[in-house]
C-alpha positions, 0 to 999 in steps of 0.5 A, a space after each residue: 500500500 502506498 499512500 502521499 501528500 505534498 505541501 507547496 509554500 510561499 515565504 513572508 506570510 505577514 505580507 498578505 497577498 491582497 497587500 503585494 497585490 495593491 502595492 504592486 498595482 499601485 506601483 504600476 499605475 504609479 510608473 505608467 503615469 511617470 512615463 507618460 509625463 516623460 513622453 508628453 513633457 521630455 520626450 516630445 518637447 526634445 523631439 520638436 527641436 527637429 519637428 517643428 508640426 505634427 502630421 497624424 501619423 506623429 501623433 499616432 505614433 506618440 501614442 502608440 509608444 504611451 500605450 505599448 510602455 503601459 501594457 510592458 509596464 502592466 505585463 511587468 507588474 503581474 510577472 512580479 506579482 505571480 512570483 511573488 505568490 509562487 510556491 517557494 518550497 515544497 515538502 511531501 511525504 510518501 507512505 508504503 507498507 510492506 512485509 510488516 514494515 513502513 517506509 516514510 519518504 521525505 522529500 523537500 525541494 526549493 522553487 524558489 529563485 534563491 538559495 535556502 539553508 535548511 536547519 531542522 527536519 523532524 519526522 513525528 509518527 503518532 498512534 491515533 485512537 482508532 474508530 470504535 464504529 462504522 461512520 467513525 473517524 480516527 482522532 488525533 491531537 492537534 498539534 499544529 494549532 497557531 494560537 494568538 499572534 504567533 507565527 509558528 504552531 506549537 509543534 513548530 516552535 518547539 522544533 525551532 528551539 537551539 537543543 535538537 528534539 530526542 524525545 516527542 514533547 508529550 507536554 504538549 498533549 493537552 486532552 487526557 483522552 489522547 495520553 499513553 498513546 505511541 509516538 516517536 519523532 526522528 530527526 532527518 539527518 540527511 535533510 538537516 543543515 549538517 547534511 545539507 547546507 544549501 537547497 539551490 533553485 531546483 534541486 530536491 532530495 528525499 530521506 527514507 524512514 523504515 520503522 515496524 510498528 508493535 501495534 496495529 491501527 491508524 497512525 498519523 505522520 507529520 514533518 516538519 522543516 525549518 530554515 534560517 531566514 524563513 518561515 518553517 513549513 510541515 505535510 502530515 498524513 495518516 495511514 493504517 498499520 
């Protein structure tokens, strides 16, 4: 059985994409306005030293020139403002079973236009309480709740701290109902900032984790990368044992 899910980011989430749009858009109306002044007040002005009248076609032609500078200003605008809210980095998680064991597959990748420096990968794979009836779903903590203003889940700060995680935080299980429960985290070497000290624009590379369950039922994977300079990102998915 294999089974994936795949997680696409954009970086600077407190600049809204409804802010980047109006800004971007008043920048371009702002440009549009400079160059037709430049044209009308600068441009012609030094062109009547030569031309003492216009004939039609002079003035056809001064304005086809004001049109075609806004749409390359305007075409500009949008190319700038569709990278600006591309995906900038991806994380997917991959989940096979076989013969009793289960291979978790991560994969991060950069498309950004930059270079990106990883820190921390965790790996967290929890036990969930299974359904008790048909029409039932499995339950789990919620780990990746973003409380008040903070710009990190508590899961995501915690993997954010300067001491590496050996242990899942089981201080952060809040609800009784969901204790006693098996979990594990991994951290992923290979992915971290001593395996990799740079993501270049295009490149992805991928960690296995093969691990054999003690117990059958629902289990819930969940990474979770953080790099310097940027906003941390995670991909979570559940499977069954």
């Amino acid at each position: 059985m294999t089974s994936s899910t795949e997680t696409n980011f954009s970086n600077q989430k407190e600049f809204s994409p409804n802010k980047k749009k109006l800004v971007v858009g008043i920048i371009a109306i702002v440009s549009i306005v400079v160059l037709a002044l430049f044209v009308l007040y600068l441009l012609i002005p030094l062109v009547q030293i030569y031309v003492s009248d216009y004939t039609v076609a002079e003035v056809i032609a001064i304005i086809t020139l004001i049109l075609t500078l806004t749409k390359c200003v305007w075409s500009i605008s949008k190319n700038i403002l569709r990278n600006c809210n591309a995906a900038k980095k991806s994380i997917a998680l991959k989940i096979e079973s076989n013969n009793g064991y289960t291979v978790i597959t991560c994969r991060i990748s950069n498309r950004d236009a930059r270079r990106i420096k990883p820190k921390d990968i965790y790996l967290f794979v929890e036990q969930g309480k299974n359904p008790d009836c048909d029409d039932e779903v499995a339950r789990f903590p919620f780990l990746l709740c973003h409380e008040g203003n903070n710009k990190d889940c508590e899961l995501g700060a915690i993997c954010k701290l300067p001491n590496r995680l050996k242990e899942f935080p089981e201080h952060i299980i809040k609800d009784d109902e969901y204790k006693g429960y098996e979990r594990t985290v991994v951290r992923l070497n290979e992915l971290c900032q001593e395996g990799r000290h740079y993501i270049d624009p295009g490149e992805e590379f991928s960690e296995d984790v093969t691990i054999k369950f003690k117990k059958t039922g629902v289990y819930r994977a969940t990474v979770i990368w953080t790099s310097e300079k940027d906003d941390c990102i995670c991909a979570s998915k559940e499977f069954v044992v």
